[in-house]
N, C-alpha and C positions, 0 to 999 in steps of 0.2 A: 972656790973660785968666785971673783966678785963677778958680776952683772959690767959688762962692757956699756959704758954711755954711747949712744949714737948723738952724734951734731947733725941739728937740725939745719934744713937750708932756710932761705930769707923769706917770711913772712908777707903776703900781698895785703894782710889785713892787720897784722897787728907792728905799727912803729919802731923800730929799734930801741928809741931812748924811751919806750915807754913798756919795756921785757920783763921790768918789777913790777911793774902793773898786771892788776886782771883783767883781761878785755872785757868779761860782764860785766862785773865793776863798775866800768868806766861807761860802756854802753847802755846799760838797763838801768846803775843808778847814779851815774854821773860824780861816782867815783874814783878819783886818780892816787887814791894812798898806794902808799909803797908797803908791798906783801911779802913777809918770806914764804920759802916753802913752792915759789910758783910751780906748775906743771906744765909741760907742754901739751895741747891734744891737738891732733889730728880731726878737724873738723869731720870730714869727708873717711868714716871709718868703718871696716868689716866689708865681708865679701871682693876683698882683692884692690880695696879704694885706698887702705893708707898709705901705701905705694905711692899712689897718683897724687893723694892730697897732699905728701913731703913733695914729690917731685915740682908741683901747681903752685908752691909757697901757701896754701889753707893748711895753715894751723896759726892757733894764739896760745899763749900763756892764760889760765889760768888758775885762781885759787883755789885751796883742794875743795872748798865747799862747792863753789862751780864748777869744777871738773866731775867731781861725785853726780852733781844736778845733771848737769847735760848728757850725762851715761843712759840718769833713770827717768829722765822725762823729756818723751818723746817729743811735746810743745816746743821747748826752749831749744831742742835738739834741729826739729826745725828751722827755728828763728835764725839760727848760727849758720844754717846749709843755705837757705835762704840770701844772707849776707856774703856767706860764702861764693856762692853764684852770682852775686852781682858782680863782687870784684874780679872776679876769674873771667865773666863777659865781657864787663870792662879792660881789662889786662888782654883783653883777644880778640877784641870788638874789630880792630884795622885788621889782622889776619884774617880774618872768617866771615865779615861782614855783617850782610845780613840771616847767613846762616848760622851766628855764633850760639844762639838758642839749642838749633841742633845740635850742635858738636859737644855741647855742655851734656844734654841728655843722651847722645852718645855714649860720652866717657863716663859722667857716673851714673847713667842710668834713671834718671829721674828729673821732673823740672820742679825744682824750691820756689818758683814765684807765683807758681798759679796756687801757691798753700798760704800762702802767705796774705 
């Protein structure tokens, strides 16, 4: 029996016309080639968060080399959660105000900017 594909919902961080791309890629070396093979990941993952992070649109496509990287190194893993948090603040900054800090460390648990 194959492995059923789940469709992912819409991305708050990584562009539609730009889904063959890798988002490190494109962010850390200011590369736009077009990649086969892309991956989707779940920024925001483990202990009950990839749920929240498909529901939140945090995830990007990338490369399997950067996909592998941001698994096993905690730094870049950051930098992504980081980024991640901004836009999801932004995206909820008029709902929540000046409490959106909070509600972000609410739901997943941690604030990515004081690390950063």
């Amino acid at each position: 029996m194959s492995k059923k594909r789940k469709k992912h919902g819409k991305s708050i961080l990584h562009k539609e016309e730009y889904a063959d791309r890798c988002y490190l890629c494109m962010t850390l070396n200011d590369n736009y080639a077009v990649k086969s093979g892309m991956e989707t990941h779940h920024v925001m993952f483990g202990q009950g968060r990839r749920d929240k992070s498909e529901a939140d649109g945090l995830t990007v496509r990338l490369c399997r080399e950067h996909h592998r990287a941001v698994h096993r190194d905690n730094g870049l893993r950051r930098i992504l959660c980081a980024i991640a948090q901004r836009a999801w603040e932004d995206a909820h900054r008029v709902q929540y105000g000046s409490a959106v800090r909070q509600r972000w460390t609410e739901r997943y648990g941690r604030n990515y900017q004081e690390e950063w």
